[in-house]
Backbone bond lengths (Angstrom), bond angles and torsions (degrees), N, CA, C in turn:
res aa  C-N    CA-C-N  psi(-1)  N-CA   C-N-CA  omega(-1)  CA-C   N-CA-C  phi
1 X - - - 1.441 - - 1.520 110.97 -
2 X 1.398 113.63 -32.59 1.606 111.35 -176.09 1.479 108.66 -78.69
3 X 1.283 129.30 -17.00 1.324 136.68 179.79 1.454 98.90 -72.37
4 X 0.717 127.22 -38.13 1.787 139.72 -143.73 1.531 87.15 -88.32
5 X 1.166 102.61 -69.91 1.858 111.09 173.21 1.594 126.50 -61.18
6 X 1.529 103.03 -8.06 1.555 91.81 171.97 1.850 94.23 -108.66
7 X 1.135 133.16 -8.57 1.430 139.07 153.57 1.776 122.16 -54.92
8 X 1.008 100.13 -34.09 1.649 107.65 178.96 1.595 111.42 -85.66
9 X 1.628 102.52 -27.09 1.676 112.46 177.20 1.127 87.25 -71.09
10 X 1.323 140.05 -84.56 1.860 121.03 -166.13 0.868 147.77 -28.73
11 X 1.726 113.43 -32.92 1.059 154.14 175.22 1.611 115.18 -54.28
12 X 1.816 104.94 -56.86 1.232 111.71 -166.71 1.795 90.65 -94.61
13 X 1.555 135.11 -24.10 1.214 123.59 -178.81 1.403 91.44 -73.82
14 X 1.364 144.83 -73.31 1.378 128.78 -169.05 2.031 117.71 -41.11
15 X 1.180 80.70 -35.32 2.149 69.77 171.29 0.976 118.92 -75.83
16 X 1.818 116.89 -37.78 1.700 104.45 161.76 1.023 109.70 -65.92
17 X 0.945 150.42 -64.48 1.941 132.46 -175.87 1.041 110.94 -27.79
18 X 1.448 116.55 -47.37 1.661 109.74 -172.05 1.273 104.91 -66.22
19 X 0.965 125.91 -60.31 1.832 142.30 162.31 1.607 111.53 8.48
20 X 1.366 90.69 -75.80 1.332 121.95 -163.69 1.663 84.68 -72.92
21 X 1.046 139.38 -56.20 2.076 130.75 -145.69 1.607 75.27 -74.46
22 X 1.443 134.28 -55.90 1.949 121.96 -174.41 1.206 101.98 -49.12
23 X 1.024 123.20 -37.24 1.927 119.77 -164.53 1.433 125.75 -53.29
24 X 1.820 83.06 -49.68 1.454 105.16 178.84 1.395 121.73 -91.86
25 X 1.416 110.32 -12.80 1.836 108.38 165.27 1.368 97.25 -63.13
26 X 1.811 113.73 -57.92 1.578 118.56 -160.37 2.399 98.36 -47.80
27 X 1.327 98.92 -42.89 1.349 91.43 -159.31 1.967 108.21 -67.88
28 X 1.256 116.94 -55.44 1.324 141.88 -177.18 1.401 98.79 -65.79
29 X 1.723 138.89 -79.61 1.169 119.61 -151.01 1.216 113.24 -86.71
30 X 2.025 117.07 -22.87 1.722 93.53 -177.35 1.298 124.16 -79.61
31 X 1.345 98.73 -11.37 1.897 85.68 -178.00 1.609 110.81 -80.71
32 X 1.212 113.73 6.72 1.840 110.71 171.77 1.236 90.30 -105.68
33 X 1.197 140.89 -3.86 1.192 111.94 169.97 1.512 122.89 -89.07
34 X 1.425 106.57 -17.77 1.499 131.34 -154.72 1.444 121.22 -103.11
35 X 1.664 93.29 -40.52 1.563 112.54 176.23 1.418 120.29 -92.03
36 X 1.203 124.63 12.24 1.439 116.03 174.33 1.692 90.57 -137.27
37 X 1.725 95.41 157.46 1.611 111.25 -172.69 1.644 82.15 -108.04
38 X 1.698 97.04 178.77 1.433 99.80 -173.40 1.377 97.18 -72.77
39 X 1.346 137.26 -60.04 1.136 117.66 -173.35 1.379 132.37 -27.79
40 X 1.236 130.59 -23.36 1.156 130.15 -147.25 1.757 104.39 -96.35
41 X 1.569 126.24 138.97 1.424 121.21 166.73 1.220 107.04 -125.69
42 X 1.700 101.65 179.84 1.457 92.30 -179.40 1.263 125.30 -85.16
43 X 1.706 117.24 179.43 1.337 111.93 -140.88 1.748 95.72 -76.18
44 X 1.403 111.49 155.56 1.321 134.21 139.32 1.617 136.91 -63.81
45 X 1.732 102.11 80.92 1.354 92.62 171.37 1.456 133.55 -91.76
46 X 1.411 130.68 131.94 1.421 129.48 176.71 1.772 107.01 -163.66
47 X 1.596 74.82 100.84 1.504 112.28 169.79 1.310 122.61 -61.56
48 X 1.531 120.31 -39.31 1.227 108.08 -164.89 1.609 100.47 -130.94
49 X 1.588 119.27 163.45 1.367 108.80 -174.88 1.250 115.78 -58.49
50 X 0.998 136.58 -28.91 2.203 135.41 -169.14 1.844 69.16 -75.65
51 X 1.153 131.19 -122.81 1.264 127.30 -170.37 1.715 111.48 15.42
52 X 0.990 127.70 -54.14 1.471 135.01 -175.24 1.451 118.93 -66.90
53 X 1.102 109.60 -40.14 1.673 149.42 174.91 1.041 90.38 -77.52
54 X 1.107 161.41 -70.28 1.604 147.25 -121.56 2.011 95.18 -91.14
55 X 1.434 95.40 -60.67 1.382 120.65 172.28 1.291 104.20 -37.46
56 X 1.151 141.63 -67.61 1.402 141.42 -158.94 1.564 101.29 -61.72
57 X 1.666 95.25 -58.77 1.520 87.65 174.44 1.298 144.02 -52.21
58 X 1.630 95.85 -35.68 1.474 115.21 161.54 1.699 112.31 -37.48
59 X 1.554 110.03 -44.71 1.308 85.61 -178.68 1.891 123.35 -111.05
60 X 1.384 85.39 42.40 1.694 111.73 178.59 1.601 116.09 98.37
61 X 1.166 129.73 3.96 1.684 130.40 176.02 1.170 107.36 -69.73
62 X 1.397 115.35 132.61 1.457 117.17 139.19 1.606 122.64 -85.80
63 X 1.423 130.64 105.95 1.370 129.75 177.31 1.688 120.50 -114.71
64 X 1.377 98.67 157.77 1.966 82.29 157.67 0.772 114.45 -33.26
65 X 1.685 106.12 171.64 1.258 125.57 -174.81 1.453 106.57 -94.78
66 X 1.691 89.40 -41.01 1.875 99.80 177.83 2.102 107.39 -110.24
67 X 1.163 90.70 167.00 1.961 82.15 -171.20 1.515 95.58 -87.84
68 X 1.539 93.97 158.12 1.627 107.44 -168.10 1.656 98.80 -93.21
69 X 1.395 130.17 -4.96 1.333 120.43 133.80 1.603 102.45 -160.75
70 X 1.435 98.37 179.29 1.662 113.56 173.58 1.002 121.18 -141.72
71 X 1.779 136.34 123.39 0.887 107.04 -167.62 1.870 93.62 -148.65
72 X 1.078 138.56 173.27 1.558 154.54 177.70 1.599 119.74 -86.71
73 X 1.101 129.72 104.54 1.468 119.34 -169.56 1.743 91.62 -129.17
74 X 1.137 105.60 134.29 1.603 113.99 169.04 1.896 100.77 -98.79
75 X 1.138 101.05 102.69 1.382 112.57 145.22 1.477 146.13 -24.97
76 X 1.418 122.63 105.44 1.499 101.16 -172.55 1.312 149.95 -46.65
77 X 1.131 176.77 -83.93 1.403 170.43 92.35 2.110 92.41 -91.85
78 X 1.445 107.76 -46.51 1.430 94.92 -178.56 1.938 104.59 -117.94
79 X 0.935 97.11 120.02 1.476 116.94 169.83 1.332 118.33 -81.69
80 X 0.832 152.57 -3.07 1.888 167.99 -105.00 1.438 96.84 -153.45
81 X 1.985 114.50 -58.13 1.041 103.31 160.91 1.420 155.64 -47.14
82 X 1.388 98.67 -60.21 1.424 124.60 -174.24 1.654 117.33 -87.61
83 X 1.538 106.56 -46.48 1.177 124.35 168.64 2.036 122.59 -91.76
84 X 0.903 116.26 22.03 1.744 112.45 168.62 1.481 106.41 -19.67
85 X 1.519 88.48 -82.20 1.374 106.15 -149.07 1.676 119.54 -55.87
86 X 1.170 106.39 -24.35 1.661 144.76 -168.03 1.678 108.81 -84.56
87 X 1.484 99.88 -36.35 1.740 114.31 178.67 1.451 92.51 -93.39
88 X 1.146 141.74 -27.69 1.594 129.40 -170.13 1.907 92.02 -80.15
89 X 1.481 111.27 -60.93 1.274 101.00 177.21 1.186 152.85 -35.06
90 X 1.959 100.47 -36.13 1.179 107.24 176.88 1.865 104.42 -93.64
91 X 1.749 107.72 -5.03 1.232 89.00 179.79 1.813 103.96 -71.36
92 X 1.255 115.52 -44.53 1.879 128.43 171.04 1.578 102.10 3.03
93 X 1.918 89.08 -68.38 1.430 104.93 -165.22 1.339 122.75 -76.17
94 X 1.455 103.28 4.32 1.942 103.95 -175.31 1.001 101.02 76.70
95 X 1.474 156.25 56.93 1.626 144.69 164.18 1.693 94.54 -133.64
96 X 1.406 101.16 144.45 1.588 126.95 -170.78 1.649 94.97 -69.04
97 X 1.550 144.52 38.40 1.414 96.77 -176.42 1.602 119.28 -89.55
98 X 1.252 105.39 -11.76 1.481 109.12 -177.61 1.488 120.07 -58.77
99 X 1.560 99.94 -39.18 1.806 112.36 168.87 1.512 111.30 -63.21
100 X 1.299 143.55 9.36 1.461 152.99 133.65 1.084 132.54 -62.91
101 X 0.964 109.01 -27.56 1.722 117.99 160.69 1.332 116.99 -0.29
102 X 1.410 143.26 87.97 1.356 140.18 153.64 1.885 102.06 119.88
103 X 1.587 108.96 -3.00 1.701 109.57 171.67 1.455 104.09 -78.25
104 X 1.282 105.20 173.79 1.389 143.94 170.42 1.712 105.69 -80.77
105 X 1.342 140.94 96.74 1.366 119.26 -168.21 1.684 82.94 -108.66
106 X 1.445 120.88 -162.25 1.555 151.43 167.40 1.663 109.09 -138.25
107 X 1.632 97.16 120.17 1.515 112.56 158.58 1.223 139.04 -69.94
108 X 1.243 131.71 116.21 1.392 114.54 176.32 1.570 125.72 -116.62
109 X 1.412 118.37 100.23 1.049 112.70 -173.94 1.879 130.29 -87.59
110 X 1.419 106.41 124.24 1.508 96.66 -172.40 1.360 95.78 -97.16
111 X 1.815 122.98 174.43 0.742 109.33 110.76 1.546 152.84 -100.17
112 X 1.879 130.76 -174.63 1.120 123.34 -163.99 1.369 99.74 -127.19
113 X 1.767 90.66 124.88 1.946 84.78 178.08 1.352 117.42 -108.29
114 X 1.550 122.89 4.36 1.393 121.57 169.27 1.726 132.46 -107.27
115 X 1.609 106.07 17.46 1.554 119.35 -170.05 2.092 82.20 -42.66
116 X 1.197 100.80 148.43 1.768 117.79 171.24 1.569 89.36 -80.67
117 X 1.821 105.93 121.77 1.031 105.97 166.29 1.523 130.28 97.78
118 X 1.710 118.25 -29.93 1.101 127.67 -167.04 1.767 97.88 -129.02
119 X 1.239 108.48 111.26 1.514 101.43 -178.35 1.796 103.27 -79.65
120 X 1.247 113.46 -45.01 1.554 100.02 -166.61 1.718 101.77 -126.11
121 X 1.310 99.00 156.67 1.732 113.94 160.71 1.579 84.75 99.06
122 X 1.632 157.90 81.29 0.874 152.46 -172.59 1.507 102.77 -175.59
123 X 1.652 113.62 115.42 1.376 116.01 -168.90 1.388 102.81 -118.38
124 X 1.373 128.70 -165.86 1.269 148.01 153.82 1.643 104.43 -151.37
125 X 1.409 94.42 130.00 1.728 117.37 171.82 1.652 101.78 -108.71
126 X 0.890 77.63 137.63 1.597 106.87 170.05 1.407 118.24 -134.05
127 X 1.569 122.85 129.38 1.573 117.33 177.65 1.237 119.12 -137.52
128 X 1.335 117.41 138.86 1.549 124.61 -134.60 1.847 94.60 -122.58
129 X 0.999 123.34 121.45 1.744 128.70 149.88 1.273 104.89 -96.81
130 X 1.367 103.70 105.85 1.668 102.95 -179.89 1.288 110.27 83.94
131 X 1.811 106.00 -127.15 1.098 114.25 -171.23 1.595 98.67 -102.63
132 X 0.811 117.25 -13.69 1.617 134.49 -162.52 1.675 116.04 -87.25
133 X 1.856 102.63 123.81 1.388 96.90 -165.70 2.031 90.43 -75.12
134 X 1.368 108.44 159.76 1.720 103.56 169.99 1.230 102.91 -126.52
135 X 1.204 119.17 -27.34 1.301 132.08 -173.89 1.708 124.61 -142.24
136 X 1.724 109.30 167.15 1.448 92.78 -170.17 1.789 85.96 -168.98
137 X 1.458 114.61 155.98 1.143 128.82 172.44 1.732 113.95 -164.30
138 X 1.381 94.28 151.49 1.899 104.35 164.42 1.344 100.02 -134.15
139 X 1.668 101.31 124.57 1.248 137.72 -166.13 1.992 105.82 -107.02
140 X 1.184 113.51 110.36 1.115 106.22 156.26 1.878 121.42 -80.89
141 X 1.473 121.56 132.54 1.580 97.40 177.05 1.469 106.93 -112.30
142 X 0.943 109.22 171.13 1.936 117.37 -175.68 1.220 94.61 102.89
143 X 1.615 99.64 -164.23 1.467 144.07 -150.62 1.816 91.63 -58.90
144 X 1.300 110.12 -59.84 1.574 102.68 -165.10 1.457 91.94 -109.20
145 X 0.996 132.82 79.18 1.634 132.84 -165.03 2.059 89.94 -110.33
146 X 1.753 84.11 161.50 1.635 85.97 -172.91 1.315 86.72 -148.25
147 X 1.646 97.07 178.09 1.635 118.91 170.87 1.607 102.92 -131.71
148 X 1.303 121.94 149.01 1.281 132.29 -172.03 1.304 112.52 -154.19
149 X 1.215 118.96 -167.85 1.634 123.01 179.84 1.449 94.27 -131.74
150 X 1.354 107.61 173.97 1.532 118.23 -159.33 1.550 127.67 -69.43
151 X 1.419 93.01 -33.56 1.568 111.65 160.99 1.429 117.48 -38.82
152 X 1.375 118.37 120.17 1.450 135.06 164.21 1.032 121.59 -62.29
153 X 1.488 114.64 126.43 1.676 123.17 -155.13 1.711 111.07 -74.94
154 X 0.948 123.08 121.73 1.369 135.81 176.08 1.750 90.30 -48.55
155 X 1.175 111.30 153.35 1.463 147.38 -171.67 1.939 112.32 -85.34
């Protein structure tokens, strides 16, 4: 009889084990599989301006050293509205900003001294939750002013 009863204990500890190893695939691996599109990488952190700077350059800018301003903008609850065109862009580039929806982010505006072609009026935004870039743009301003994504313009 004691065999019998320490046979049924294995029994039910091996199904909870199993239990538990499904639980935790279901919890940990499907939502990375599920919740990100291909575009998407992981996050960009840069906390401090050289961090901000480095990054830009990283992807070919020449900017200040320090940003030509900074400032705090709370985000609407719906971005879809106001921001479409701005949430498709940064989706282009793989950056989270649409998943911000309704935070408090920080602007950082540089300027850019090597746009091909355009010596002055040429920025890059960058916008930070936390430490984390979510978003990013180069802004031409004036007369023929533009919006773009961060990517450096082919030649």
């Amino acid at each position: 009889m004691l065999v019998f009863h320490v046979k049924h204990a294995k029994r039910k500890m091996i199904a909870l084990t199993s239990a538990v190893v499904v639980v935790l695939c279901v919890v940990f691996l499907l939502p990375g599989c599920l919740g990100k599109n291909a575009a998407s990488s992981d996050p960009i952190n840069a906390p401090t301006t050289a961090q901000q700077v480095a990054y830009l350059e990283q992807l070919g800018w020449q900017v200040s050293d320090e940003p030509l301003e900074t400032l705090e903008l709370q985000l609407p609850d719906d971005l879809k509205a106001d921001y479409a065109d701005y949430c498709k862009l940064q989706e282009e580039q793989g950056m989270p900003f649409s998943e911000f929806a309704g935070q408090t982010v920080k602007r950082c505006t540089y300027t850019v001294t090597n746009y091909p072609n355009i010596e002055r009026g040429v920025q890059a935004n960058l916008y930070l939750c936390g430490d984390q870039i979510i978003a990013g743009d180069i802004i031409a301003t004036g007369e023929n002013g533009f919006q773009s994504g961060l990517a450096f313009p082919e030649s």
